[in-house]
Steps between C-alpha positions, in 0.01 A plus 500: 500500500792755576620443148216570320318746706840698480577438114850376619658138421742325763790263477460189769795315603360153573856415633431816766175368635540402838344145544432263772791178436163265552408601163570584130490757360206457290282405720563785765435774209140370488438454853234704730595866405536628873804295599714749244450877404681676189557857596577780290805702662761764398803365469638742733237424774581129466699426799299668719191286365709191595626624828097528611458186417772297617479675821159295561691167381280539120713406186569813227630474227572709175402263186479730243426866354224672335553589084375779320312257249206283567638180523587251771811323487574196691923456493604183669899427447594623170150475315223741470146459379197735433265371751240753414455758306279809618514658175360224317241360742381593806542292813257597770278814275621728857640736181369870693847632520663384139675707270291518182 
């Protein structure tokens, strides 16, 4: 939703996302959303995000960055795929605050 209501695109490290060891990968990204938040910081107010956090024992972590295009882009190792993008179809129609 923060991608499309915003009109930006994101890059997602897959490698970056912190993940219980009891699991893979794949099957924690489609979990119950509440046991993991993506938040939208400035990079400068990035350590401070993580310092709030980890001071009430919570795992942050910075997995990726927002793009000026519409598109997100999962990266895992050395390979990167359009996983969706905004331009061409919309995701969840939440579209108030796109760019024309």
């Amino acid at each position: 939703m923060l991608l499309e209501t915003s009109g930006c695109g994101a890059v997602l490290n897959l490698d970056k996302v912190p993940c219980p060891d009891v699991l893979p990968l794949e099957r924690w990204l489609i979990c119950f959303p509440s046991y993991g938040f993506l938040l939208s910081i400035r990079p400068g107010k990035a350590a401070a995000v993580r310092s709030y956090f980890r001071q009430r024992n919570l795992v942050c972590e910075i997995v990726g960055e927002v793009q000026p295009t519409q598109k997100l882009i999962l990266r895992s190792q050395n390979e990167s795929v359009v996983f969706w993008d905004l331009s061409q179809q919309s995701l969840t129609g939440f579209t108030i605050g796109m760019k024309p």
